[in-house]
C-alpha positions in Angstrom: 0.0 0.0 0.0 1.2 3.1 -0.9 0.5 6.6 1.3 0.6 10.3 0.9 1.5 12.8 3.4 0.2 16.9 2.9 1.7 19.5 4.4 -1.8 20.7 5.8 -0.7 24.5 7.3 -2.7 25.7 4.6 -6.4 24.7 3.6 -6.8 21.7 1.1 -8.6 23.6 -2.1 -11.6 21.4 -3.1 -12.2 22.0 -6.9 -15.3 19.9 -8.5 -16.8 16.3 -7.4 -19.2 14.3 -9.2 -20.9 10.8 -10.0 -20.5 9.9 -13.5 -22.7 7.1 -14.2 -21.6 4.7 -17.5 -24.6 1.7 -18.1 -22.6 0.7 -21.1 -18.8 0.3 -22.3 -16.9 3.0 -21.4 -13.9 4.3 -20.9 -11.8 6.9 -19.7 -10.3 9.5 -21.9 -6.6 10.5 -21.8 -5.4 13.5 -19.2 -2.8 15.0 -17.5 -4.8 16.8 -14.5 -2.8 20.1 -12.5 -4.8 18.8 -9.5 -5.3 15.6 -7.6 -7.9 13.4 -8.6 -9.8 10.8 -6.4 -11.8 7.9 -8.4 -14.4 6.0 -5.8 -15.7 3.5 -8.2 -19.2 2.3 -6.6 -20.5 -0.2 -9.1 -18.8 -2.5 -12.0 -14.8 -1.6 -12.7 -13.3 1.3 -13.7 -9.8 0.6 -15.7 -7.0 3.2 -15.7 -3.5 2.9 -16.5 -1.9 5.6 -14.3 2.0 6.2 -15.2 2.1 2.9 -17.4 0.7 1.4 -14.9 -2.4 -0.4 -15.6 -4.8 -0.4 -12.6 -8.5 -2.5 -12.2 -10.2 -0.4 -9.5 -13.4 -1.6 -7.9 -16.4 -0.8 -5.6 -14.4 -0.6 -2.2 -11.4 1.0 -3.3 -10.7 4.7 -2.9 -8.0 5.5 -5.5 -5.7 8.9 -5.6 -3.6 10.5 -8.9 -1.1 12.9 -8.0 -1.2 16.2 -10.2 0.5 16.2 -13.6 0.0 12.2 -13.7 -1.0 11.0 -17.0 -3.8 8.3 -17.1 -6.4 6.9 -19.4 -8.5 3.8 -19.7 -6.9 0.5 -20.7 -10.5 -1.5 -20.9 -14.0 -0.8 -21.3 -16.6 -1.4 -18.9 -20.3 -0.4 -17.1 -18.8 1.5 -14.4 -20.3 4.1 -11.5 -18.0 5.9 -9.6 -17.3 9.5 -7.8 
């Protein structure tokens, strides 16, 4: 398991949240983010590659991309997640 530790003297800045909700194949398009990004997938699989890393995240897991990571998806699929 990897960890992250902030430096938390200064507030957090909370940009945008959602649920994107995908009933058929799908997946995620290519992007290099300036913030962080949290995927909570919530239903089916979400598949990103994440600095050629290819990653299978599921309901349960709580996933975080550091800025200026690139990732994409490497496989299609019904997903739900936040």
């Amino acid at each position: 398991m990897k960890y992250l530790c902030l430096n938390i003297k200064k507030p957090i800045k909370f940009l945008v949240a959602g649920k994107c909700v995908f009933d058929e194949e799908w997946m995620h398009y290519e992007r290099i983010l300036d913030e962080y990004a949290l995927f909570i997938p919530i239903s089916g699989a979400l598949y990103l590659n994440v600095g050629n890393i290819d990653e299978s995240l599921l309901p349960g897991d709580i996933y975080f991309i550091n800025a200026r990571t690139r990732h994409f998806g490497w496989k299609s699929s019904p997903v739900t997640f936040y």
